[in-house]
C-alpha positions as CSV (number, residue, x, y, z in Angstrom):
1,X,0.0,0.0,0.0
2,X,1.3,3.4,-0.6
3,X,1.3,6.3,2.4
4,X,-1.6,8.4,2.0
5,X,-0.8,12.2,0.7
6,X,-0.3,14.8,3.4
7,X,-1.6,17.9,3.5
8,X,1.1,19.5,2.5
9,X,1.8,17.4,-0.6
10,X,-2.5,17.3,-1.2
11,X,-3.7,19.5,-3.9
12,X,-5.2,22.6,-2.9
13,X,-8.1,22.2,-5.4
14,X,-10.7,19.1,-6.4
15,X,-9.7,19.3,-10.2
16,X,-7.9,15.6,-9.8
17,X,-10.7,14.5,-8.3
18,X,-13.5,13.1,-10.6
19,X,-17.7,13.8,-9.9
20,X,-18.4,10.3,-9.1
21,X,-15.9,9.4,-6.8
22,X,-18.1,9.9,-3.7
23,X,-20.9,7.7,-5.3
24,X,-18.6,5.1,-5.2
25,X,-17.6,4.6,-2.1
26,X,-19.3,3.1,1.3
27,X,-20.9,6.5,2.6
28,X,-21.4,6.3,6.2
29,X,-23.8,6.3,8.5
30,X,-25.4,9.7,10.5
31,X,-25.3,9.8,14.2
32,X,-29.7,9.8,13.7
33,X,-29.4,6.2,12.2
34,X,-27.0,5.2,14.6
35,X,-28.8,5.9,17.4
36,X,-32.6,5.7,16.1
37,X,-32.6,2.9,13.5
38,X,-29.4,0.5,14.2
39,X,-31.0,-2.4,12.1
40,X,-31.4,-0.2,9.1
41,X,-28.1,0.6,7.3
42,X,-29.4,1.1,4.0
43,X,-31.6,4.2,4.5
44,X,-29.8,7.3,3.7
45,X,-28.9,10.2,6.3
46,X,-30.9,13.0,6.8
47,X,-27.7,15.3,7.1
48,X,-26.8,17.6,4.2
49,X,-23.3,18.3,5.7
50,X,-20.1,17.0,4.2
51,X,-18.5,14.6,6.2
52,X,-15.3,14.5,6.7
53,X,-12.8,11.3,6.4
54,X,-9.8,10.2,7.7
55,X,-6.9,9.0,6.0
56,X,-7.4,5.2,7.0
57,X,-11.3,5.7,5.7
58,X,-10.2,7.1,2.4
59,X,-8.1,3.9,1.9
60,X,-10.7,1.7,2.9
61,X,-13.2,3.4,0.6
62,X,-10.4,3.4,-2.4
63,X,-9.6,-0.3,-1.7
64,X,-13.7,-0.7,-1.8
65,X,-14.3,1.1,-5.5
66,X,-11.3,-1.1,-6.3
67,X,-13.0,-4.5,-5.4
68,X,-16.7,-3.8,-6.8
69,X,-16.1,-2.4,-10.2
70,X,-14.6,-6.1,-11.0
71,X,-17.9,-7.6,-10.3
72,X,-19.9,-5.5,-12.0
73,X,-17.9,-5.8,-15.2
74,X,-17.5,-9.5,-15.1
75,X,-21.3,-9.8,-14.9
76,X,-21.6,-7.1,-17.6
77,X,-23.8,-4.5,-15.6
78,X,-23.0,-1.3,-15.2
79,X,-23.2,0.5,-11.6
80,X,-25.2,3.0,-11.9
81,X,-23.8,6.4,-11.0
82,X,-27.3,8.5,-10.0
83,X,-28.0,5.5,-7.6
84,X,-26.8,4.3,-4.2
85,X,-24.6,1.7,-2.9
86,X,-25.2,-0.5,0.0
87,X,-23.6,1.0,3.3
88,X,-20.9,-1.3,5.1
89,X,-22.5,-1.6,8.6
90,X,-20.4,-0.3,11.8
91,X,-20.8,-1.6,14.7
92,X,-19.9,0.0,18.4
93,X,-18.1,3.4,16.2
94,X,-20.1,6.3,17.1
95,X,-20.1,9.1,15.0
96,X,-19.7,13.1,15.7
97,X,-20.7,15.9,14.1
98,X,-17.2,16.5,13.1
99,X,-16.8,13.1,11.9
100,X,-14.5,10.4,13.0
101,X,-12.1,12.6,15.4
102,X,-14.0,13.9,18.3
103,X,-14.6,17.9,19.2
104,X,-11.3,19.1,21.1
105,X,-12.3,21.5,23.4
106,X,-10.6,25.2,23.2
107,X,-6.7,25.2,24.5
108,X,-5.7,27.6,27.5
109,X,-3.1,29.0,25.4
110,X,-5.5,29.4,22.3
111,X,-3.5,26.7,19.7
112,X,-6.1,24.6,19.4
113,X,-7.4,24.6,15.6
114,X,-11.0,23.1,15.9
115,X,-11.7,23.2,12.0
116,X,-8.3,21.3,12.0
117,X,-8.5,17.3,11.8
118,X,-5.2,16.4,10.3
119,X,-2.1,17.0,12.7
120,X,0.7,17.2,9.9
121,X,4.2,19.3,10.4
122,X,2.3,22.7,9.6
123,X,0.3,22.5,12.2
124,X,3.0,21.9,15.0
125,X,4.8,24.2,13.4
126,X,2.0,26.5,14.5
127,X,2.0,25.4,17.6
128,X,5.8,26.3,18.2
129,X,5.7,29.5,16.7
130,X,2.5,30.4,19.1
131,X,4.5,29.0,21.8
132,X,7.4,30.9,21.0
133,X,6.0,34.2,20.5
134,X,4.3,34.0,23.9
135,X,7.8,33.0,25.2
136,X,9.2,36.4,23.4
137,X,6.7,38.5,25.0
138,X,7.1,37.0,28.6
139,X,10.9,37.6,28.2
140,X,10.0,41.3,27.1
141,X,8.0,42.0,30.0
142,X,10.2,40.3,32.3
143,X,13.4,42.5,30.9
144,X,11.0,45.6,31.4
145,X,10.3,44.7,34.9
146,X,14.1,43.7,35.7
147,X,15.0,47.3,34.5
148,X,12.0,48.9,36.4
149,X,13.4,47.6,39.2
150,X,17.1,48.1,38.9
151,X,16.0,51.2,38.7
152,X,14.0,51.4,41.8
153,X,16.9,50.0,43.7
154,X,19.2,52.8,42.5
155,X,16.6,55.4,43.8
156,X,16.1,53.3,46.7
157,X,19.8,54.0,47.4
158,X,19.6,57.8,46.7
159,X,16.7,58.5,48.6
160,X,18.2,56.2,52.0
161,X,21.4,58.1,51.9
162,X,19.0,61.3,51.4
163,X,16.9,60.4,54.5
164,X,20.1,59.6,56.8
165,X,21.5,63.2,55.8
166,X,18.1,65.0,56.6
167,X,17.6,62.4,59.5
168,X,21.0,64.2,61.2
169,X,20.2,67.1,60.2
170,X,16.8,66.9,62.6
171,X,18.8,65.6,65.0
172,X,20.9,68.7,64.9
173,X,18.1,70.5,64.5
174,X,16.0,69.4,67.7
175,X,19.6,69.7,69.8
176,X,18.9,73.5,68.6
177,X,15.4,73.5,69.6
178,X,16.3,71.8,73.3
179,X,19.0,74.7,73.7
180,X,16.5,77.4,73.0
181,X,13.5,76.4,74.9
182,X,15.9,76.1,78.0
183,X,16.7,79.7,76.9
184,X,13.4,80.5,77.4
185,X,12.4,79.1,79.7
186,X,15.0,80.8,81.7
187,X,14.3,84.3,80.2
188,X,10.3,83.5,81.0
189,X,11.4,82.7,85.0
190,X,13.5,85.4,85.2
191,X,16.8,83.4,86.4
192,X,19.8,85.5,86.9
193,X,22.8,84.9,85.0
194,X,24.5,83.1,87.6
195,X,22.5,80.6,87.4
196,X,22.6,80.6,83.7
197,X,26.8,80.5,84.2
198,X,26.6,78.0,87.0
199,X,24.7,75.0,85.0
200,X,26.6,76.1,81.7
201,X,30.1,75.2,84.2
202,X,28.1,72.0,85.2
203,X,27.2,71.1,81.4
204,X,30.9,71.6,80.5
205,X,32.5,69.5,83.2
206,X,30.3,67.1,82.1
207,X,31.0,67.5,78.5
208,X,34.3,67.4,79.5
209,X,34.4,64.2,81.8
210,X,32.6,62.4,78.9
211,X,35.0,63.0,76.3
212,X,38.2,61.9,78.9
213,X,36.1,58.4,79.1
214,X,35.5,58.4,75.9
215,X,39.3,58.9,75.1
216,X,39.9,56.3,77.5
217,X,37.8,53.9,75.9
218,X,39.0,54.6,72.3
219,X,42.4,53.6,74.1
220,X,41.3,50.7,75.3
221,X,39.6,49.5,71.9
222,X,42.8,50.5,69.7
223,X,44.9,48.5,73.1
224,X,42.7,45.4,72.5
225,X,42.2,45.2,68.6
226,X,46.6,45.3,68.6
227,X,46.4,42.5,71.1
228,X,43.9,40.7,68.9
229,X,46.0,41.4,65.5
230,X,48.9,40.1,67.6
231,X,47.1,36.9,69.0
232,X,45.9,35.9,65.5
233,X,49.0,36.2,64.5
234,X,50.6,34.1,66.7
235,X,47.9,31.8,65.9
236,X,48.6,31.5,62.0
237,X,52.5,31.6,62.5
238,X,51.6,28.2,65.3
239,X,49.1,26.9,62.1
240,X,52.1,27.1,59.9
241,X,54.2,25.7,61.4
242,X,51.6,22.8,62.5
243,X,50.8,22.1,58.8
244,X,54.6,22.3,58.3
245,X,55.7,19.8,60.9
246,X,51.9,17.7,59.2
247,X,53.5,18.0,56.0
248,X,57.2,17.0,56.9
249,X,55.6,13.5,58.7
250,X,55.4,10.2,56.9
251,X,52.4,9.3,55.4
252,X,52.1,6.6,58.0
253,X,52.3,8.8,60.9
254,X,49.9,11.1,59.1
255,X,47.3,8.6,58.9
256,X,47.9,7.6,63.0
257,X,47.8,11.3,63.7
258,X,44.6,10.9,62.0
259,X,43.3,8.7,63.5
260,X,44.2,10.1,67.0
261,X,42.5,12.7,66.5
262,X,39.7,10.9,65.5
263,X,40.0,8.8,68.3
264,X,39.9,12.1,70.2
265,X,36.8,13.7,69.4
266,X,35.0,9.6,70.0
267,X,36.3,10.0,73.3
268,X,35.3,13.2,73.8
269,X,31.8,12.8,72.9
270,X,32.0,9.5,75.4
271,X,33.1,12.2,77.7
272,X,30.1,14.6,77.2
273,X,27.6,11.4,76.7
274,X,29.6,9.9,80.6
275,X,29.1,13.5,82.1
276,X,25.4,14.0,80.8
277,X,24.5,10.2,82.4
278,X,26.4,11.4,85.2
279,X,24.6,14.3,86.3
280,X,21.0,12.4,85.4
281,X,22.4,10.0,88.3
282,X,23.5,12.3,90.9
283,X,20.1,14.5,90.0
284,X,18.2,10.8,90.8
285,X,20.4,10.2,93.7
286,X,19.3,13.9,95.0
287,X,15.9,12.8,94.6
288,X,16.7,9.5,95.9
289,X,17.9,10.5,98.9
290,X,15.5,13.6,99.5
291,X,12.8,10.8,99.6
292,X,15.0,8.5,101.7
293,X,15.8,11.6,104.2
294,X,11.9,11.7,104.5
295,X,11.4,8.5,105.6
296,X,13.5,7.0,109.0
297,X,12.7,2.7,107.8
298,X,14.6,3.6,104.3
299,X,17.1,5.2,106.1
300,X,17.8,1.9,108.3
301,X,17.4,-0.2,105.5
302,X,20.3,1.7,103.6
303,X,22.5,1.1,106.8
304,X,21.8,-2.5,106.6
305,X,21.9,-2.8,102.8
306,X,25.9,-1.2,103.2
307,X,26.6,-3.7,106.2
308,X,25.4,-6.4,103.9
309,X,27.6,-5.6,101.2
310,X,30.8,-5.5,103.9
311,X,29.9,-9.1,104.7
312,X,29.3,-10.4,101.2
313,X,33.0,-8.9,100.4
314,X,34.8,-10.5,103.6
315,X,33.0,-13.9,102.4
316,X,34.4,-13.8,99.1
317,X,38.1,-13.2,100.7
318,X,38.0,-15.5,102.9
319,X,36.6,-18.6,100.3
320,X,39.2,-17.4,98.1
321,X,41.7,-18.0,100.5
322,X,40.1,-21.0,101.7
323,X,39.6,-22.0,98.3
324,X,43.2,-21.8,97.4
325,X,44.7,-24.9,99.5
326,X,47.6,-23.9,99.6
327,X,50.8,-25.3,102.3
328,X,52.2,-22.7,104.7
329,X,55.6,-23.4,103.2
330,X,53.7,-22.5,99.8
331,X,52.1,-19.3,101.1
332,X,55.9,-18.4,103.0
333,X,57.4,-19.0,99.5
334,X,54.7,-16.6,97.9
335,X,54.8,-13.5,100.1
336,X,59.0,-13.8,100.1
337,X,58.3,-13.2,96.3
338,X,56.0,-10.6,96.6
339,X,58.6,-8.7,98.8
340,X,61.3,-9.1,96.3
341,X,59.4,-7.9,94.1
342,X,58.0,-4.4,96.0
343,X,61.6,-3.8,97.2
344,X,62.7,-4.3,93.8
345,X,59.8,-1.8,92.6
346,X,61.1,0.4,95.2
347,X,64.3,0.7,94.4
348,X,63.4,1.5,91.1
349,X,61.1,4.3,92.2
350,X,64.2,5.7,94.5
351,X,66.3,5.9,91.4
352,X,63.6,7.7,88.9
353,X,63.0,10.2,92.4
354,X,67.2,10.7,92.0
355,X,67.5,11.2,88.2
356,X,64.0,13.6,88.8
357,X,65.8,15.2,91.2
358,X,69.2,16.3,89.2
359,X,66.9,17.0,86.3
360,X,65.0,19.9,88.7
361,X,68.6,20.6,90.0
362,X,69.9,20.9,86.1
363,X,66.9,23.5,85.5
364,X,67.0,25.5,88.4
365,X,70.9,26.3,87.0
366,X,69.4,26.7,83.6
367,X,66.8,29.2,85.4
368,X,69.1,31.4,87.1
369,X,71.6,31.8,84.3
370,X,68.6,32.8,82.0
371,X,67.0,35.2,84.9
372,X,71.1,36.7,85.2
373,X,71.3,37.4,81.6
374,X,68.0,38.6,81.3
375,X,68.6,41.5,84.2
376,X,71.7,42.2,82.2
377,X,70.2,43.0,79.3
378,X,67.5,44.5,81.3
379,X,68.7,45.9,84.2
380,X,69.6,49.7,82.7
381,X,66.2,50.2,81.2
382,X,64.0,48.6,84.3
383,X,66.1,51.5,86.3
384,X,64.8,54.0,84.2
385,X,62.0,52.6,84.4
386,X,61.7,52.7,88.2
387,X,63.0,56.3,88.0
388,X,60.0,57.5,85.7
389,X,57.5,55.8,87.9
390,X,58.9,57.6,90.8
391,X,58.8,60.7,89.1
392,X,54.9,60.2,88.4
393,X,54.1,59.6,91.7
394,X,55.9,62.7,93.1
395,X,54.4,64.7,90.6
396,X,51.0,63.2,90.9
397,X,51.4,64.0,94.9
398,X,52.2,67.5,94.2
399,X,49.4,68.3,91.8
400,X,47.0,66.7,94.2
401,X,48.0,68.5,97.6
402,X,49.1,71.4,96.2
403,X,45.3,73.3,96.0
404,X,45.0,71.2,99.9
405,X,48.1,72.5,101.2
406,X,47.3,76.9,100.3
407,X,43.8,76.4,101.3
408,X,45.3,74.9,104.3
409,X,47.7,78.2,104.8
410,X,45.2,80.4,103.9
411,X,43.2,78.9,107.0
412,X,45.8,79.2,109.5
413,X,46.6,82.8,108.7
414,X,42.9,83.6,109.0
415,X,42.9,81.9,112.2
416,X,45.6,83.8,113.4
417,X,44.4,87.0,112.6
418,X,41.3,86.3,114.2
419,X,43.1,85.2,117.6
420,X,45.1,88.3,117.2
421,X,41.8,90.4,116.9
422,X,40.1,88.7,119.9
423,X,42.5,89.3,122.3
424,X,43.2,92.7,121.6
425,X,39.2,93.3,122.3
426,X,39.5,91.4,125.8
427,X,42.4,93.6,126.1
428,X,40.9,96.7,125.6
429,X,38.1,95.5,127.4
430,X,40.1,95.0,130.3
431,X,41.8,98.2,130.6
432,X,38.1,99.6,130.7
433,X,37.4,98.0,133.4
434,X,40.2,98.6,135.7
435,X,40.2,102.4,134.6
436,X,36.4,102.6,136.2
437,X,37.3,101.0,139.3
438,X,39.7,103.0,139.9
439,X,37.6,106.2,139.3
440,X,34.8,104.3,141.4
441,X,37.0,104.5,144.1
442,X,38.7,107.3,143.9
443,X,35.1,109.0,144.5
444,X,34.1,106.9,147.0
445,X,37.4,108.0,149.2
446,X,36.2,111.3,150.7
447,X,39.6,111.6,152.1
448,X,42.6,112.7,150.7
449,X,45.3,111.3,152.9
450,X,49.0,110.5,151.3
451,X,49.1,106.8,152.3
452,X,45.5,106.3,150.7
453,X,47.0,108.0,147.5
454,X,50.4,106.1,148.1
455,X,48.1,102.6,148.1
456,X,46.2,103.8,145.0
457,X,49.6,104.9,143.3
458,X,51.0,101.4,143.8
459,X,48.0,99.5,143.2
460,X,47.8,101.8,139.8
461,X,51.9,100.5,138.9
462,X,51.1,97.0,139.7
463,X,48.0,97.0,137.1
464,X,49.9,98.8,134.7
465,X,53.1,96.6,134.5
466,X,50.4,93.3,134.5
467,X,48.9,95.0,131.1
468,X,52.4,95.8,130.0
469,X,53.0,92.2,130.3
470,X,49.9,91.4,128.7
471,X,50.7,93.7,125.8
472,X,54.5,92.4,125.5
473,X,52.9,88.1,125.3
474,X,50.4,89.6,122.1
475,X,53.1,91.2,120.3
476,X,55.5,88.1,120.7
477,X,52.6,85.9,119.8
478,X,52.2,88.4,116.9
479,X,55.4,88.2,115.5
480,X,55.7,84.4,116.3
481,X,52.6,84.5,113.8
482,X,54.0,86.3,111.7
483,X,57.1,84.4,111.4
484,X,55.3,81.2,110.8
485,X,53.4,82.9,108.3
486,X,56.6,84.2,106.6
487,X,57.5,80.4,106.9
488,X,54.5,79.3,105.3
489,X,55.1,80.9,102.3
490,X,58.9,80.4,102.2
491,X,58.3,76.8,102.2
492,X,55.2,76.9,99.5
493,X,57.6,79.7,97.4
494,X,53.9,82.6,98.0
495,X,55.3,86.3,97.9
496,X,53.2,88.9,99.3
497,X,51.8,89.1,96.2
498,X,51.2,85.4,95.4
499,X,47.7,86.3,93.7
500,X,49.4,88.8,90.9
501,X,48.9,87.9,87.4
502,X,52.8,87.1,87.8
503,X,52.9,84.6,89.7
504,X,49.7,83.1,88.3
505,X,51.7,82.8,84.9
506,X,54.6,81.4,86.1
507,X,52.8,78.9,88.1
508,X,50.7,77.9,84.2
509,X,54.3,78.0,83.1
510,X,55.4,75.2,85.4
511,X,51.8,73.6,84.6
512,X,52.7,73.3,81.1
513,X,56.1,72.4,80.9
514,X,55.4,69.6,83.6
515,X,52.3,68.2,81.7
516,X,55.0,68.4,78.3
517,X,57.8,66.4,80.4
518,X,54.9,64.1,81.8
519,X,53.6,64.0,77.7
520,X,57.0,62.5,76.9
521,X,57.4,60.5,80.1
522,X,54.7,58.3,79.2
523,X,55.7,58.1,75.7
524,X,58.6,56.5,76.8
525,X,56.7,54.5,79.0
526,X,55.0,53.1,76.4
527,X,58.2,52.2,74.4
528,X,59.1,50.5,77.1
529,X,56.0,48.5,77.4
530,X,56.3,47.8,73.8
531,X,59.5,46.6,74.3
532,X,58.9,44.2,77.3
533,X,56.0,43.1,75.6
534,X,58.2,42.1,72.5
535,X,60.8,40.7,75.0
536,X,58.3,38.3,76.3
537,X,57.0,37.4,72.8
538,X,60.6,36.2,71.8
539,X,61.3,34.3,75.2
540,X,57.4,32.6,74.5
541,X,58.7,31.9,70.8
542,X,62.2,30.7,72.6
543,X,62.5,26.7,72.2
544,X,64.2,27.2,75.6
545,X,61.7,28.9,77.7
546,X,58.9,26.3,76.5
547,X,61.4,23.5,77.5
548,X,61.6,24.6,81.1
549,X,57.9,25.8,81.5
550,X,57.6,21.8,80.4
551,X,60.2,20.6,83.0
552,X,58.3,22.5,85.6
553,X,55.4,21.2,85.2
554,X,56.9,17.9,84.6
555,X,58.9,18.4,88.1
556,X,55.7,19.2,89.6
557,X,53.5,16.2,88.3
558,X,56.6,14.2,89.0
559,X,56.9,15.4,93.0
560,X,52.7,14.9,92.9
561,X,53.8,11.0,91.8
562,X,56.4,10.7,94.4
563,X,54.6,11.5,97.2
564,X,51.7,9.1,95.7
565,X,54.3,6.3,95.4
566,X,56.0,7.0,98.8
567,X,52.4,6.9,100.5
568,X,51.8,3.7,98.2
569,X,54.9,1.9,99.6
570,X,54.4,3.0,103.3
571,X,51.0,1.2,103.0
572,X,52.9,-2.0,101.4
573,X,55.4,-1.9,104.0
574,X,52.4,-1.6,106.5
575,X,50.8,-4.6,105.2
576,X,53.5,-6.7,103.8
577,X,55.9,-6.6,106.9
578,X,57.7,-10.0,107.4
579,X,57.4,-10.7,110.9
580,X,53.6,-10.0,110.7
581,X,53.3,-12.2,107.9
582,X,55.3,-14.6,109.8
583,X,53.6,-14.3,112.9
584,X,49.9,-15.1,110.7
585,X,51.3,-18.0,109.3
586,X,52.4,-19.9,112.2
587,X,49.0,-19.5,114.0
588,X,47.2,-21.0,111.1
589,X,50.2,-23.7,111.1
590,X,49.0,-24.3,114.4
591,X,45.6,-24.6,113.6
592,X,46.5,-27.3,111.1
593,X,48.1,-29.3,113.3
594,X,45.2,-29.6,115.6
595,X,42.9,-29.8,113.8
596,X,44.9,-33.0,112.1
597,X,45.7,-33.8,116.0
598,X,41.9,-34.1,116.7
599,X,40.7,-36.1,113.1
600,X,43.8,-38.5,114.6
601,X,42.0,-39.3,117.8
């Protein structure tokens, strides 16, 4: 059989085709007859529509003309062309209305052809190109959304930065605002400007306070990141040199190092996993006893329960020893062994205690010859050192009592001068006094004798020379005031004039050129921190100085094991003496005996 024509091969016109060629063939039946009248074939459809074929019904219907026409010839009748051939009947095929294929309902995408029943290369074709102009358009609106929102971001950008510049300037501008309705508030309470100077002091010493911590704390962030810098890279050159000495090792080693580790981390999960059961059985013990602690029978039952144990434990020592049958002369022979053998043991631990010893004595040397070259090398810089510190501290003391100490001068001249001041009152007081007593009785003496006046004469010299007296004490307590007032100021280098401009100058003179020399003093201090720190750097990177940190601790895990050992063969030579073994073994020998003694009888 030959392949049917496709479409696109097919004609486009029925000029080929000729008028009867329909007449010919088996014309099928109508969905009416079908369902209706499924006896009768022969009638002829009520439908006026052309029907369309398939490709395997035009063969049939070709293969059909070709086998009738034969028949009709040999016989020598004509077909006739006007009339109609018997229909082939179809059984179970039903029919549609758009013939053999059935009605494809409309696509989501819109490619489905519904006048279409062939589905030859054109029509795929159709399909892809549909398919792949949607694609185009999707990719279009996808690059127009990509750039939209490139875009977007970009002013998204512009307007953050915008919005952090206005949002400092509002800051600024509400700092402003603050200011200004303190202002007026002020100006609206009528405060006086002292006030007004004496918070703007207070604002500024705390301005000022805040900007030495924050100084301070600057200092202390650039001291810590250098240590950091310094750690990490202490911490690569140690990696370095680990991957070094990794890569120098055999292959064989490198797989046991491997495997170490790996060992490792098992046995440190074991670890965690042995301290998490752990704590579960202490917390159940807690509770355990907190409900045996409640109750006084579980209490004596534990008591009981540990005696129990004891026994079961002394039972099992003594059938092993019964159980071992063994002759006195046997046992004798034993223990005589096991004492060779501990004194042997100790002699061995004796002679590791000497060799550990000269080892500790071989370090120590080692120590003190590094310590002497070290305060060498050190020893003129850690005097300088010692010098500055001493310097700080004097000038540290001077700055902080030196405000103390003329307050305190200023207070004992004033209290001077007011002692001064009081007495001179009294004084003047008292001569008052004594000068209207003696008028008082001058008047009341109506007489006028010469041995009254003689009385009153001497009475008058004795008074006087007692003030002169007085008067000569205040004016050596004066100058003895005075002096020590002179003194004072001597000593604390205060003219007369120690509140002139002058000597205020000279004293911000001193100020500054002390701050300056202190400025450079801790410069140097500084060096020299640098410089010890570097020091101890190279000793820690020293071979040496990592050797003898190990032999110290070794020397001290090592005098730890002695002192376990020493208490270890104290206890063996408490238990393992030879007369009390001997003494144990002739009183079971004598047991023996009679007990053989009495089976005898």
């Amino acid at each position: 059989m030959q392949r049917p024509l496709t479409s696109s091969n097919r004609p486009t016109t029925s000029k080929g085709r000729p008028k009867t060629a329909g007449l010919n063939n088996n014309r099928p039946t109508s969905r009416r007859s079908w369902r209706g009248n499924e006896g009768n074939f022969n009638d002829r459809p009520d439908t006026t529509m052309r029907i369309s074929m398939s490709r395997g019904q035009i063969n049939d219907s070709k293969n059909d003309a070709t086998i009738q026409r034969p028949q009709s010839i040999v016989n020598g009748i004509r077909p006739v062309t006007g009339g109609r051939l018997q229909t082939a009947s179809i059984h179970n095929r039903p029919m549609t209305k758009q013939g053999l294929s059935a009605n494809f309902p409309s696509s989501r995408l819109g490619t489905a052809m519904r006048s279409r029943l062939v589905y030859d290369k054109s029509y795929y074709k159709g399909l892809l190109n549909a398919k792949h102009h949607m694609i185009l358009r999707e990719l279009e609106n996808l690059k127009n959304e990509l750039e939209k929102s490139e875009t977007d971001r970009q002013q998204l950008l512009v307007y953050e930065q915008k919005a952090e510049d206005q949002a400092n300037e509002i800051r600024e501008l509400q700092a402003k605002l603050h200011e200004y309705n303190i202002i007026i508030d002020k100006i609206n309470t009528n405060s006086d400007l002292e006030e007004i100077l004496i918070d703007l002091n207070e604002v500024q010493e705390i301005n000022e306070k805040l900007a030495e911590e924050l100084d301070k704390v600057y200092k202390d962030h650039r001291e810590k990141e250098i240590e950091i810098k310094s750690l990490e890279d202490k911490l690569n050159f140690l990696k370095n040199q680990y991957n070094q000495q990794l890569s120098s090792i055999d292959s064989s080693l490198k797989e046991k190092h491997e495997n170490l580790i790996k060992e490792v981390e098992k046995q440190k999960n074991n670890i965690k996993e042995a301290n998490y059961l752990i704590n579960s059985l202490d917390k159940k013990r807690e509770e355990i006893d907190n409900a045996i602690g409640s109750v006084p029978l579980k209490q004596q039952a534990l008591v009981l329960n540990e005696r129990i144990l004891e026994l079961k434990i002394k039972k099992k020592k003594i059938e092993e020893e019964i159980g071992t049958n063994e002759t006195p002369e046997d046992l004798r022979d034993r223990l005589l062994e096991q004492v060779k053998k501990n004194n042997e043991e100790i002699s061995i631990m004796e002679k590791q205690i000497e060799e550990v010893h000269e080892s500790i004595e071989n370090i120590k040397e080692e120590l003190r010859e590094f310590d002497n070259n070290i305060e060498n090398l050190v020893g003129d810089k850690s005097e300088k050192y010692r010098e500055m510190k001493l310097m700080e501290k004097q000038m540290d003391e001077f700055f902080d009592n030196y405000i103390e100490e003329l307050a305190n001068a200023a207070k004992i001249l004033d209290d001077k001068e007011n002692e001064v001041v009081k007495i001179m009152e009294k004084i003047s007081i008292n001569m008052e006094k004594s000068d209207i007593n003696e008028e008082i009785k001058i008047k009341n003496k109506d007489s006028n004798d010469p041995e009254i006046l003689a009385d009153v004469h001497l009475d008058l010299q004795e008074t006087l020379s007692q003030i002169n007296e007085k008067v000569w004490d205040m004016e050596q307590q004066i100058n003895e005031g005075k002096r020590e007032y002179e003194n004072i100021k001597s000593d604390l280098g205060i003219d007369d004039e120690s509140l002139n401009e002058k000597n205020e100058k000279e004293r911000k003179k001193q100020l500054d050129e002390i701050k300056s020399t202190l400025q450079v003093k801790e410069n140097e201090l500084k060096m020299l921190k640098m410089k010890n720190k570097e020091l101890m750097t190279k000793l820690q990177e020293n071979e040496n100085y990592s050797k003898i940190k190990h032999f110290e601790e070794s020397n001290i895990k090592k005098h730890k094991e002695i002192e376990i050992l020493k208490e270890k063969v104290q206890k063996l030579r408490l238990t393992k003496d030879y007369e009390v073994i001997k003494k144990d073994c002739l009183e079971k020998y004598k047991k023996l005996n009679s007990r053989l003694i009495e089976l005898n009888k």
